[in-house]
C-alpha positions in Angstrom: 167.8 187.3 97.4 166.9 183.8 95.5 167.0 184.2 92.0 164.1 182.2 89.6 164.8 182.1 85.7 162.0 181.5 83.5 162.9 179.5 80.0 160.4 180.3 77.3 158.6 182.7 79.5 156.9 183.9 76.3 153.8 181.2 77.7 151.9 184.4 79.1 149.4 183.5 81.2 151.4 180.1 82.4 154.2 182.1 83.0 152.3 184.8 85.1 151.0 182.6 87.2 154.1 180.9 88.3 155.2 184.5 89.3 152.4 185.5 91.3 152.4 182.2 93.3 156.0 182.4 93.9 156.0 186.1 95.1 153.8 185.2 97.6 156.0 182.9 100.0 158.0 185.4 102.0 161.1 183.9 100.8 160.7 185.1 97.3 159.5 188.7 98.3 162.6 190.3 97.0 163.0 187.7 94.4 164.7 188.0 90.9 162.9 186.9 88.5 164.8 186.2 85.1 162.3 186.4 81.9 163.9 184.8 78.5 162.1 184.4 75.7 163.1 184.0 71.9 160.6 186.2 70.9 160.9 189.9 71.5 157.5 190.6 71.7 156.1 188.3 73.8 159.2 188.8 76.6 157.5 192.4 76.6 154.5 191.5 77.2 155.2 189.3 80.2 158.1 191.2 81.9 155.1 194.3 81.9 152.5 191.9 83.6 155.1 190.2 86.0 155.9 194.1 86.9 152.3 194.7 87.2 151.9 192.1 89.9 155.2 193.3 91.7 153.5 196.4 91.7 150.2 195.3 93.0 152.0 192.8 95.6 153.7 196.1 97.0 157.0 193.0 96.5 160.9 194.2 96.9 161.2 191.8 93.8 163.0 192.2 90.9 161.7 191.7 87.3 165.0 191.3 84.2 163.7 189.9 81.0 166.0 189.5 77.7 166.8 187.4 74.9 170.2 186.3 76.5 169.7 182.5 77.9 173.0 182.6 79.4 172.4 186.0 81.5 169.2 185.1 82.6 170.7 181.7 84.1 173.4 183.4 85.7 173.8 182.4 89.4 170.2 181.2 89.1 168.8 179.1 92.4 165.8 177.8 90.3 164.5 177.4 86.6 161.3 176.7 84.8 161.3 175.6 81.5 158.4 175.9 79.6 159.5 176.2 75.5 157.5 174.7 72.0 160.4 173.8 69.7 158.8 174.5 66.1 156.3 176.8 64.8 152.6 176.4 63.9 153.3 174.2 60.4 155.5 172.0 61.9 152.6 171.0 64.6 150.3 170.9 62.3 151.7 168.5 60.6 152.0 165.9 63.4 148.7 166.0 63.5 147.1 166.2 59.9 149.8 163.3 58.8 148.5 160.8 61.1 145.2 162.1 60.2 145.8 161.3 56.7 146.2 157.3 58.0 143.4 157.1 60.0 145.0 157.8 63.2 143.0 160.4 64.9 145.1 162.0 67.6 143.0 164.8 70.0 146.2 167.0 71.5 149.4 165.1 70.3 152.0 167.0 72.6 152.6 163.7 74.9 153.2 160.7 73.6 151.6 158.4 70.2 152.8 159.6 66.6 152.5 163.3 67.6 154.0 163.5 71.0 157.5 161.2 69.8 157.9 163.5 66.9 157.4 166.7 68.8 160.1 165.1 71.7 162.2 164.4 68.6 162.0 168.0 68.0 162.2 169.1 71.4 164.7 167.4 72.6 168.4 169.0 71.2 167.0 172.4 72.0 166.5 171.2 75.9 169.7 170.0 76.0 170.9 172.9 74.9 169.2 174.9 77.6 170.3 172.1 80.6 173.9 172.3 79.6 173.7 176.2 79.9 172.3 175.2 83.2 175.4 173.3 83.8 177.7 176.2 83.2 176.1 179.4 84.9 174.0 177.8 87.6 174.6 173.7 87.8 173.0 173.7 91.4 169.7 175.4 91.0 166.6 173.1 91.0 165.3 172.7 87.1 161.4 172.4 87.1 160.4 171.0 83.4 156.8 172.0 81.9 157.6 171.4 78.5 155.5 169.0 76.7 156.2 165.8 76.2 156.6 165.1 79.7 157.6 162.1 80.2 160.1 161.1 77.2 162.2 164.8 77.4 162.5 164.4 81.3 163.6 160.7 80.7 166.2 161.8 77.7 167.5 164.9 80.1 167.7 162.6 83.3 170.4 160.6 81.7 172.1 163.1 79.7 172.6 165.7 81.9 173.7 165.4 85.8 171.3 168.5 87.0 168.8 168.7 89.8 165.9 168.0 87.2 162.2 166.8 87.7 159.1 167.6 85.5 155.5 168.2 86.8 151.9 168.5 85.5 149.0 169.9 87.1 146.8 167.3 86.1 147.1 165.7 89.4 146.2 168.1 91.4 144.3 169.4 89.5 141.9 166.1 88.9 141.7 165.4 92.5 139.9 169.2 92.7 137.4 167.3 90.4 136.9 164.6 92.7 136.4 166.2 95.7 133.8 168.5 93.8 132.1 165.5 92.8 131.8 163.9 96.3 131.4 167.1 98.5 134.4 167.1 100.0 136.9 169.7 101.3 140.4 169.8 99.6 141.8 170.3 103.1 140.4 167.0 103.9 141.6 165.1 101.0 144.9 162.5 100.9 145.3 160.4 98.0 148.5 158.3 96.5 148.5 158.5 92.9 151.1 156.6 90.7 151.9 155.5 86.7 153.5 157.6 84.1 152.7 161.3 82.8 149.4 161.7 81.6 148.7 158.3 82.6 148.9 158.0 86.4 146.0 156.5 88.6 144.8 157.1 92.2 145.5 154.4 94.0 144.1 155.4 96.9 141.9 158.6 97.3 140.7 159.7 100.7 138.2 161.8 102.6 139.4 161.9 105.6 140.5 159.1 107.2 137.7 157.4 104.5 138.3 155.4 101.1 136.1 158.1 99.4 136.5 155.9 95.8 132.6 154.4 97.0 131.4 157.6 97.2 133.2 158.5 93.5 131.5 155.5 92.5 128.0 156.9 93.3 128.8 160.2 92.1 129.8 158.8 87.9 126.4 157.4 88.2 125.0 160.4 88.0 124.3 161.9 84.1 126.1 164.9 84.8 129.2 163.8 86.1 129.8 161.0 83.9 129.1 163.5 81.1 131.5 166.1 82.3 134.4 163.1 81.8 133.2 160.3 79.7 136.2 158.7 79.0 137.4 158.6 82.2 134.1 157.5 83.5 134.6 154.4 81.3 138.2 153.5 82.5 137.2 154.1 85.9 134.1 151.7 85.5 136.1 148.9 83.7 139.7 149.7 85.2 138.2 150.3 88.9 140.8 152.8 89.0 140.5 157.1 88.3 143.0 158.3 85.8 144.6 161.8 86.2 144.5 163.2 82.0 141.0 164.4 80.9 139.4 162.9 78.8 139.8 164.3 75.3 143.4 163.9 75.9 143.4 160.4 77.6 141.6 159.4 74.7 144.8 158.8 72.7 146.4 157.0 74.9 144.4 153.8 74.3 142.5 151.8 72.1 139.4 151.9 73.2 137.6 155.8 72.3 139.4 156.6 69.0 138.9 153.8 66.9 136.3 155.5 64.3 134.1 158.3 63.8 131.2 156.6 65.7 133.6 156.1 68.7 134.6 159.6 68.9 130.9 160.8 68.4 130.4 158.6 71.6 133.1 159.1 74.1 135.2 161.9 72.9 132.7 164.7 71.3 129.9 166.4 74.1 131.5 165.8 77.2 131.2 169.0 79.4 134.7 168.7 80.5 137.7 169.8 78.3 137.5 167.3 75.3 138.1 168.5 71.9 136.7 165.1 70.0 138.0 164.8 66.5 141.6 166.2 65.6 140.4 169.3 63.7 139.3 170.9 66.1 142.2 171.1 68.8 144.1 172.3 65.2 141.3 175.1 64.9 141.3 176.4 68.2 145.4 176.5 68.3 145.5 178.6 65.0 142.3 180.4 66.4 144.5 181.4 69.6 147.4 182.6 67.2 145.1 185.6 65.9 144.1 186.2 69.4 146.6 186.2 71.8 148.0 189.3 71.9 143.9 190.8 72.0 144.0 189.0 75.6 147.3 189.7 76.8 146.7 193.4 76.1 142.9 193.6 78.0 144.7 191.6 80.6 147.5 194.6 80.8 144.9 197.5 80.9 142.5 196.0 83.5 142.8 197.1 87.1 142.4 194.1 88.7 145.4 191.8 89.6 145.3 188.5 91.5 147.3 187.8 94.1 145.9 184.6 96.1 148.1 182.1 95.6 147.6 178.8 93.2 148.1 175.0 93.2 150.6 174.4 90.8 153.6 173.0 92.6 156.8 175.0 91.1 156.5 177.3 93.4 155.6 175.3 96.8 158.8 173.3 95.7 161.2 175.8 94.9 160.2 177.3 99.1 160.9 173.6 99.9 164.5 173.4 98.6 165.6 177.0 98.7 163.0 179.2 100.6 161.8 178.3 104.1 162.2 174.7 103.9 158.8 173.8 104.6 158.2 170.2 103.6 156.3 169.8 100.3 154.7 166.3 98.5 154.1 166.4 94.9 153.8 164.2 92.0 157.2 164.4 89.9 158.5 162.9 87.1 161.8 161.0 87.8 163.4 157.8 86.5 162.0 154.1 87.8 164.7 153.2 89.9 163.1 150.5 92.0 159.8 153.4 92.4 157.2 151.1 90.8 157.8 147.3 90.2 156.4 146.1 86.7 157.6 149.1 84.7 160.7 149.5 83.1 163.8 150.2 85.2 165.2 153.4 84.3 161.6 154.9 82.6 160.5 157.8 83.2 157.5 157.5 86.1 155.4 160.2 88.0 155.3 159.3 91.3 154.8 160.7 94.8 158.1 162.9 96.2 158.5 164.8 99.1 160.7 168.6 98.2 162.7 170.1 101.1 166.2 171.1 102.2 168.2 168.2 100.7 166.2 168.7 97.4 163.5 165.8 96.3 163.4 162.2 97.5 160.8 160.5 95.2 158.7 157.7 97.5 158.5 154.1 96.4 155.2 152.1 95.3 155.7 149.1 94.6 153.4 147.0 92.7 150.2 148.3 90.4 146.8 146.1 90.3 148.0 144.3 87.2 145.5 146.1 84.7 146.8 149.5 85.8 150.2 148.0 85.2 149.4 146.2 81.4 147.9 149.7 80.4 150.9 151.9 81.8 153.0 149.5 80.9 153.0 149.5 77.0 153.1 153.4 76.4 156.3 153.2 79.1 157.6 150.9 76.8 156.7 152.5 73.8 158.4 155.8 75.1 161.8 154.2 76.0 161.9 152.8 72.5 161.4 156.7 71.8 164.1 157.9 73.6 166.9 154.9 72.8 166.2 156.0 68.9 166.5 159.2 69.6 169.5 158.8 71.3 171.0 156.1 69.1 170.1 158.5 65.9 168.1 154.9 65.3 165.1 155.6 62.6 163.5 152.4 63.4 163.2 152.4 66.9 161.5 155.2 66.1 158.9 153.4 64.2 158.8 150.7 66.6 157.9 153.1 69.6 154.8 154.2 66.9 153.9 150.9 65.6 153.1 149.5 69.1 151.4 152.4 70.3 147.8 151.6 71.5 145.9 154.1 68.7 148.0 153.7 66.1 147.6 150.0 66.6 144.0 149.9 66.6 144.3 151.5 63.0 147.1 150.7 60.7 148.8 147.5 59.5 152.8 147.4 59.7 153.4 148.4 56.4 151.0 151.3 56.8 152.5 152.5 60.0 156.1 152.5 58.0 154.7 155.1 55.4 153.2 157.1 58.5 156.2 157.5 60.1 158.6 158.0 57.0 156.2 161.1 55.7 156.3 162.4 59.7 160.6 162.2 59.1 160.2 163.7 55.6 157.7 166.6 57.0 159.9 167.3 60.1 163.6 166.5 58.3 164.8 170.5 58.5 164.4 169.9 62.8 166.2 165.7 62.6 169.0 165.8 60.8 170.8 162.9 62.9 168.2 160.4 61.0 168.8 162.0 57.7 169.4 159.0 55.2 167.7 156.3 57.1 163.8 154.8 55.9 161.8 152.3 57.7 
């Protein structure tokens, strides 16, 4: 019997995914499946759906849930982490601060103003969690979720000796797009995708044996696929290569679509796709779910139905590679540049190709990106080692270098304007970052 722990399983639907595709190797039949959760309420919620699927499943599994990190980890072959470090005011305020400047940030949970505070937050309370790791189960495979990607997995990579990698579906889950786009069967797709979370690029995407990227070329042309992703229509046209973040969300990471209320009327506003436009509204529709959630999880409780078929995000195909039947698995991961992709920081946090079996995961070198690819990634790698140095050197103004030469914020403020930015971000979020108490910028 392997045994799967769940960190911050309160993310309902995320987490009851993850169950129901890892119940369906025959491996992970009689699984145990460890639920913690600091909030009560919502560990009750998911521990009764994860037993609904056991149930429908007809699975020997086992379903424990509690508030007790250290039981759930116990003797633990794999774990899933997937917390949010802060409540609803505190986010809000990475947002609306920035706002205040100018700086209009669309999600703000990756990297920019937003996404190094929220790691600033994040990070002590992962730490916490890996070096629980360490003592009740310092073998099993650690699977991170938790937003921002790249700069916790980068911080826990070197502070912590565990089996750790961090994945996004965003890979998979934009080549789906593409193949929808150019008629083409999954089954029949290969690509080789490369960069850093949230801003990797297909280098190569095939149909067949094929370069299909002619016939994704044909297909933007077309009014309603360029609309459906405009921003990454636009990099694609000028870059020549197809990004993996959609487009609202890609939109921060440059300076291209954010720049002022015309641009974001543009690019960033009435695509079909997911893209939220201007920052109040991705704040509306988080505070909108607040009121809601438990409405959803309770009509998803009481209906009859239960799917079983099994998904495409990778946790679970992994976790069968490394501990279940061994069956070979390729993925994009997050793991440290060491001689991965030339042109980037050694040591950085990239997302890369890896191939998951027996031994555990072997990430696959690239090499060298078409220079522009490698100018673009480049500067937000940079900008999140800065991030992570300062947050380990308890250094304030690294800190505030990492946002100064961030691509949006760069596009808006001056120097001095970016210092008052990020000291009101420190002052807002001082109760969660004490080791910078004292310093200014």
């Amino acid at each position: 019997m392997s045994k799967i722990a769940f960190i911050g399983a309160g993310s309902f639907v995320f987490t009851r995914n993850l169950v129901k595709d890892i119940l369906t190797f025959p491996a992970f039949r009689d699984a145990e499946i460890a639920l913690m959760d600091i909030d009560g309420e919502r560990l009750d919620f998911i521990k009764k759906a994860c037993e609904k699927i056991v149930a429908a499943g007809k699975y020997p599994a086992k379903v424990s849930a509690g508030l007790d990190r250290a039981e759930a980890l116990r003797g633990a072959d794999g774990v899933i982490i997937t917390i949010l470090a802060g409540g609803p005011s505190i986010f809000r305020t990475d947002i609306e601060i920035p706002a205040s400047y100018g700086v209009d940030i669309n999600v703000g949970d990756t990297r920019g103003p937003a996404g190094i505070f929220r790691f600033l937050r994040t990070d002590p309370a992962m730490l916490e969690i890996c070096r629980d790791i360490e003592r009740y189960c310092p073998e099993a495979l650690v699977l991170n979720y938790t937003n921002p990607m790249a700069m916790l997995c980068r911080y826990l990579q070197e502070k912590t000796p565990l089996r750790l990698t961090g994945l996004c579906h965003s890979v998979q889950g934009t080549a789906e797009m593409l193949a929808r786009w150019i008629g083409a069967d999954m089954k029949d797709v290969s690509f080789v995708c490369a960069g850093i979370n949230h801003q990797a690029f297909y280098l190569e995407f095939k149909n067949g044996n094929r370069d299909a990227y002619p016939l994704i070329r044909e297909a933007v042309k077309k009014t309603e696929v360029y609309n459906e992703e405009i921003v990454r229509c636009e990099m694609f046209k000028h870059l020549g290569y197809f990004p993996t973040e959609s487009s609202g969300h890609n939109s921060e990471y440059n300076p291209w679509f954010r720049k002022n209320r015309d641009d974001i009327e543009k690019y960033c506003t009435h695509g079909t796709g997911w893209n939220p436009g201007a920052h109040a509204y991705i704040l509306n529709e988080y505070f909108a779910r607040e009121k809601t959630w438990k409405h959803e999880i309770q009509d998803w409780l009481s209906g009859d139905a239960v799917e079983l078929e099994r998904g495409h995000e990778y946790a679970a195909y992994i976790f069968n590679a490394v501990f279940g039947d061994n069956t070979l698995f390729q993925f994009n991961g997050n793991v440290r540049n060491f001689g991965l992709i030339d042109g980037l920081p050694e040591g950085a946090c990239v997302e890369v190709p890896a191939l998951a079996g027996k031994g555990g995961i072997q990430p696959i070198r690239i090499g060298k990106l078409p220079p522009q690819l490698e100018l673009l990634i480049g500067i937000n790698a940079r900008c999140e080692e800065l991030a992570v140095r300062g947050c380990i050197e308890g250094d304030r103004e690294m800190i505030y270098h990492a946002v100064l030469f961030d691509p949006l914020t760069m596009t808006q403020l001056d120097m001095a304007a970016a210092g008052n930015m990020v000291n009101d971000m420190f002052e807002a979020g001082k109760n969660y970052l004490p080791q910078f108490h004292g310093q200014t910028v």
